[in-house]
LOBASE-812807 format. One record per residue (C-alpha): x, y, z; residue number from 1. Coordinates in steps of 0.25 Angstrom, whole numbers. Each point is the difference from the previous one (the first is absolute). Layout:
<nodes>
X / Y / Z / NUM
...
</nodes>
This chain:
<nodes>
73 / -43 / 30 / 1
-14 / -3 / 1 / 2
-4 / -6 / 14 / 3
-3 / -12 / -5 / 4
6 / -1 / -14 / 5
-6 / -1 / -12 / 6
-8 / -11 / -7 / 7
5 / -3 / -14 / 8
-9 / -5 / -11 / 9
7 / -14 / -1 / 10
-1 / -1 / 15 / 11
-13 / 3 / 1 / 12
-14 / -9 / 5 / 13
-12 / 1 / -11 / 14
-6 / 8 / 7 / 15
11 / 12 / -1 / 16
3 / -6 / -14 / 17
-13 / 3 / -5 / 18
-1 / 14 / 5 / 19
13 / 4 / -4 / 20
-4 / -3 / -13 / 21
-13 / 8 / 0 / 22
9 / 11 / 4 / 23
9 / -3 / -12 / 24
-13 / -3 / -10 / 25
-5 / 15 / 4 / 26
12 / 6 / 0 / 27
6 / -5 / -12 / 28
12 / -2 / 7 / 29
10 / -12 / 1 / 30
4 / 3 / 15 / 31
-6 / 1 / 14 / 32
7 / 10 / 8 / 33
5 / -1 / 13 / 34
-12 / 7 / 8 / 35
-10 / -13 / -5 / 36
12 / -9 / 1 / 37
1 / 4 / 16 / 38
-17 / -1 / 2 / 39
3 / -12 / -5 / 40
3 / -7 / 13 / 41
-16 / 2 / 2 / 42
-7 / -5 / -11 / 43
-15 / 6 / 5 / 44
7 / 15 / 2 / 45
6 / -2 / -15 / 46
-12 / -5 / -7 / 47
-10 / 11 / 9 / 48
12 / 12 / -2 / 49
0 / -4 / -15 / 50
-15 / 0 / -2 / 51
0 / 13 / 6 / 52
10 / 8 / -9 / 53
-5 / -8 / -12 / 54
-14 / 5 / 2 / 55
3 / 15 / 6 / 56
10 / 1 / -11 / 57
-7 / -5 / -11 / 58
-4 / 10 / -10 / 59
-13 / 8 / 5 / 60
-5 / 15 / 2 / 61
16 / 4 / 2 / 62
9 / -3 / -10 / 63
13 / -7 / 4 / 64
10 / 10 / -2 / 65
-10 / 7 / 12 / 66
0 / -13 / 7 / 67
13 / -1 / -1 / 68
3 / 13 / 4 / 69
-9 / 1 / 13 / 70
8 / -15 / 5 / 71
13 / 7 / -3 / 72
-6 / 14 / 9 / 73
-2 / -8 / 12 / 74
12 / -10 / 0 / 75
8 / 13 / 0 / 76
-10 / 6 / 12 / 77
2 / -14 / 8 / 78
15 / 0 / -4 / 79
-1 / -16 / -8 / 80
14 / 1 / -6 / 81
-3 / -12 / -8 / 82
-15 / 5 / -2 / 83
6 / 13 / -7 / 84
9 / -8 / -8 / 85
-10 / -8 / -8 / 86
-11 / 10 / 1 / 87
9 / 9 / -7 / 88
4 / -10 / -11 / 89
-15 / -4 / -2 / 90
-4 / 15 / 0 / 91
13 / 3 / -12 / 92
-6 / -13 / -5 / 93
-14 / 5 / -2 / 94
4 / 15 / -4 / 95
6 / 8 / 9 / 96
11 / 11 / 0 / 97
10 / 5 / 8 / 98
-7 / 14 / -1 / 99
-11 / -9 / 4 / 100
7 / -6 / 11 / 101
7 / 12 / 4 / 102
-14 / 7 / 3 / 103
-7 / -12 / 6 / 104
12 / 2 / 11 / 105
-4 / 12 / 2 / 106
-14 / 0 / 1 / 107
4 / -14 / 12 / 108
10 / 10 / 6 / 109
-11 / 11 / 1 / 110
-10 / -8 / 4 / 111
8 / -7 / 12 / 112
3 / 13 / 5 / 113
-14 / 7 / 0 / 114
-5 / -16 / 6 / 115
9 / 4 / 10 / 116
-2 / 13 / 2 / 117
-14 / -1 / 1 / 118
0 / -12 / 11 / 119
11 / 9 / 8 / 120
-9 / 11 / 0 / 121
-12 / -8 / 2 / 122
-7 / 9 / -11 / 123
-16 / -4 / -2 / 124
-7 / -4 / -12 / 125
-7 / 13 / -7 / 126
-15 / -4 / -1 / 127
1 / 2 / -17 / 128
10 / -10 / 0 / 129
-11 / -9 / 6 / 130
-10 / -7 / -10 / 131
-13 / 6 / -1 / 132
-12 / -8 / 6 / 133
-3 / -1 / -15 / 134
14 / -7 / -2 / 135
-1 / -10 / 12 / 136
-15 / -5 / -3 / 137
5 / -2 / -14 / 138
12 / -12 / 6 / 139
-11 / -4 / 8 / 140
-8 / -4 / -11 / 141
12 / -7 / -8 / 142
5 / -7 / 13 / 143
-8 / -12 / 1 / 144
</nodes>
């Protein structure tokens, strides 16, 4: 049980009503699922946590499926039970495999073990793994 519950829609302020049904309107969805349902209890962290994932998950540079993916990649990495759960429907959602699947876990297995593998051993970056000063004046000049 979530520490505080969960607000449902019918016991819900304006406020949270009138998020919950952005979440619905941009999903295409009829529900609010539990993780919004416990935010809830703070209208600001659900409206700012919303905005967020709406904006960063909206279609851009990355496709969804690769989005989708990537959210899945670290919920696994940070151990989100719940995260992995909806990540992975939302990744099956938008296109993905099981042989998908299957290798994405593969590549988080190997890439948690050479992280920690190279933080154990303390191992130091190889310069051409570096950006060229070429590289670095070209951010500067986009960072503004």
């Amino acid at each position: 049980m979530a520490t505080l519950g969960f607000i449902e829609y019918q016991d819900a302020s304006a406020e949270v009503r009138a998020v919950y049904d952005d979440i619905m309107r941009t999903r295409d969805t009829d529900w609010i699922n539990n993780f919004w349902k416990a935010l809830a209890h703070d209208p600001a962290t659900l409206r700012r946590t919303w905005e967020s994932i709406r904006q960063i998950m909206a279609p851009g540079t990355l496709d969804a499926l690769t989005k989708e993916m990537i959210y899945l990649a670290v919920s696994v990495t940070n151990g989100c039970g719940y995260c992995i759960a909806s990540h992975t429907a939302a990744s099956r959602k938008a296109g993905m495999s099981d042989s998908m699947f299957a290798e994405l876990m593969a590549v988080v297995g190997m890439a948690n073990e050479t992280n920690r593998l190279v933080n154990g051993y303390q191992v130091e970056i190889d310069e051409r793994f570096k950006p060229s000063p070429a590289h670095r004046k070209e951010e500067d000049s986009t960072v503004k």
